[in-house]
Every structure is written in structure tokens, then in C-alpha cells.
ZAMARGU-4260 file (C-alpha; in steps of 0.2 Angstrom, whole numbers, plus 5000, padded with zeros to 4 digits):
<rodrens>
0) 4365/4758/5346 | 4365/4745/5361 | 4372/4752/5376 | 4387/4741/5375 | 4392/4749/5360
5) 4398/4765/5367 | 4414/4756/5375 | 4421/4751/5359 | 4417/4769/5350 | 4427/4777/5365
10) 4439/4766/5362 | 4439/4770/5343 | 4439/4789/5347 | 4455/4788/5358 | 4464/4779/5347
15) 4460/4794/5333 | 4466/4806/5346 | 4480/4797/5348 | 4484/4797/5330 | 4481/4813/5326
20) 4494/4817/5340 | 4506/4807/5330 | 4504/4817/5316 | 4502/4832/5325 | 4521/4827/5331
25) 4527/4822/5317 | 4522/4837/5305 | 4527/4851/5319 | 4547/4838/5318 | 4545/4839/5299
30) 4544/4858/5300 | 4558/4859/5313 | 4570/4852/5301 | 4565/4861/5285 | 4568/4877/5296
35) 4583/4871/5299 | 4591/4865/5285 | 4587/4882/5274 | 4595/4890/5289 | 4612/4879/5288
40) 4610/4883/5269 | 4611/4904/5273 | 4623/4901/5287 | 4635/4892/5274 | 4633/4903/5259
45) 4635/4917/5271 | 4654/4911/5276 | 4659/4908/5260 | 4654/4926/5255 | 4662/4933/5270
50) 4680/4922/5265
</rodrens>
């Protein structure tokens, strides 16, 4: 590996981080809403119980 090389790998590497960020983001937003729409889901069926 020529010394000029290591540049372009950190470049590489940040970009992966950067990425995996990303995904880190959108999985913990993807979460977020599944929580939330089961939630709605009891709160609605609870009211129509409660009527």
C-alpha cells in the first residue's frame, strides 16, 4: 500500500460511518412510528370500548 493510499481509504471509511449513521437514523425513525401507530391502534379501540 503506497503511502498515498491511505487518504483515499480514510475517505472511504468516513463515508461508511457516514452511512451507517444513516441507517442507524433511519431504523431508530422506522421504530418510532411502528411504536406509534400500535399505540393510536389501543388508544382507538380503547375509546370505542369505553363509548
Amino acid at each position: 500500500m503506497a503511502l498515498g493510499d491511505w487518504g483515499s481509504r480514510g475517505a472511504e471509511e468516513a463515508e461508511e460511518a457516514e452511512e451507517a449513521g444513516v441507517q442507524g437514523r433511519i431504523a431508530i425513525t422506522h421504530y418510532s412510528l411502528l411504536i406509534t401507530h400500535y399505540s393510536l391502534l389501543i388508544t382507538h379501540y380503547s375509546l370505542l370500548i369505553t363509548k
